[in-house]
C-alpha positions in Angstrom: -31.1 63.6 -23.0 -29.6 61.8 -25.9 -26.9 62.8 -27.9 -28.0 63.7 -31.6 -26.8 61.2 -34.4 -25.9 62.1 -37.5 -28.2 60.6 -40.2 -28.4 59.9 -44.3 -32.0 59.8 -44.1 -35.4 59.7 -41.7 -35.1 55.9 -41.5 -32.9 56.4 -38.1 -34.6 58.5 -36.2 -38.0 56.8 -37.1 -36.1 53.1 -36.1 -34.7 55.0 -32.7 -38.2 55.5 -32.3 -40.0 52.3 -33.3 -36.5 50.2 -32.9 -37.2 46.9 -31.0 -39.2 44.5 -31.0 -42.1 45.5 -29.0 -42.8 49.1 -29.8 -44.7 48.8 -33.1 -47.0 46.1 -31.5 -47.6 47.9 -28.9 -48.2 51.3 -30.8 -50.3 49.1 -33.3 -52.8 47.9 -30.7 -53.2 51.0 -29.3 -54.3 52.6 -33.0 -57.8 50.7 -32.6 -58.8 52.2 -29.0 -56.9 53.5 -25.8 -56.0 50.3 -23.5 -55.0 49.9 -19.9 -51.7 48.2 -19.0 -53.9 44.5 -18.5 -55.4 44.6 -21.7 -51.9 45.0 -23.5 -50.4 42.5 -21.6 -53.0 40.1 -22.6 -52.6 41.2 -26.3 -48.9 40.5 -25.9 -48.6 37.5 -23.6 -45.0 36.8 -24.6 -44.1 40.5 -23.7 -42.8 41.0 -19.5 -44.3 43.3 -17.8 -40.5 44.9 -16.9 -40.5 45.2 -20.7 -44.0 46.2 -21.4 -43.8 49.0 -18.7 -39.8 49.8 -19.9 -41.5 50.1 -23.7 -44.4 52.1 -22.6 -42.7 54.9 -20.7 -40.4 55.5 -23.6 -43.0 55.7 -26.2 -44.5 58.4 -24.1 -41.1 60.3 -23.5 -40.7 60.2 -27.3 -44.5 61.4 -27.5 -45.8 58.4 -29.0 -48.0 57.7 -26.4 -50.3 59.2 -23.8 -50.6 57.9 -20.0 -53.4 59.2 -18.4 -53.7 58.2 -14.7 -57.1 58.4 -13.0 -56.8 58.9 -9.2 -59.2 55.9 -7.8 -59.3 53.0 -6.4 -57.7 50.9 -7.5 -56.0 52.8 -9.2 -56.6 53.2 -13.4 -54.0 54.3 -15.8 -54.7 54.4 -19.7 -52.4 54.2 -22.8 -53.4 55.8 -25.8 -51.7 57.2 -29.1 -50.9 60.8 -29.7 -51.3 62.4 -32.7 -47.8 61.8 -33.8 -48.1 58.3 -32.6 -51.1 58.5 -34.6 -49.1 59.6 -38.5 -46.5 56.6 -36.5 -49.0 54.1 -36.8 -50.2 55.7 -40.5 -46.7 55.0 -41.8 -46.3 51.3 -40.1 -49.2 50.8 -42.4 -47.3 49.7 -45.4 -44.5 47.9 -43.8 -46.6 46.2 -42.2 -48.3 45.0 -45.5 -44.4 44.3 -46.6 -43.9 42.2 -43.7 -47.2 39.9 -44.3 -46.0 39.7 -48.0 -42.5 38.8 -47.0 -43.7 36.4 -44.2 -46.1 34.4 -47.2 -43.2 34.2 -49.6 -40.5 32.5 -47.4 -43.0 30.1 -45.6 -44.3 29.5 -49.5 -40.7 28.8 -50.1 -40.0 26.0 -47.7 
């Protein structure tokens, strides 16, 4: 278990959550539909799969996401967003809308 961090306000826990650069695009293609482990590798072909499975297993230990494992063969496994991951994705919303913003300003700039 981690050791709790002191903190001035909600923006570090949410970014020990989120922090990275994978974890928001991860939790931001699972908002549209659950996916199995496949699809979001071919959503995020510059992603590893050492990373993709590293950044999956600790969005679900921070209940972010849900793994459900189907017993079959071959064997199915599928990633979805929990309800928290869900008000997550609900407040990556607007920073995402910054981030577009941003992104057209400096590329208008050079």
């Amino acid at each position: 278990m981690k050791a709790k961090k002191p903190y001035n306000c909600g923006i570090g826990p949410a970014f020990e959550v989120i922090g990275g650069k994978w974890k928001a695009v991860i939790l931001w293609e699972l908002h549209a539909q659950p996916r199995r482990f496949g699809e979001l590798k071919r959503l995020l072909p510059d992603i590893s799969e050492k990373m993709l499975i590293q950044q999956l297993r600790e969005l679900e230990a921070d209940g972010i996401v849900n793994r459900e494992a189907f017993h079959e063969v071959p064997p199915r496994v599928v990633y979805s967003e929990t309800k928290l991951g869900a008000t997550l994705n609900a407040a990556l919303g607007p920073l995402a809308d910054w981030g577009e913003r941003y992104a057209k300003r400096v590329s208008a700039a050079r």
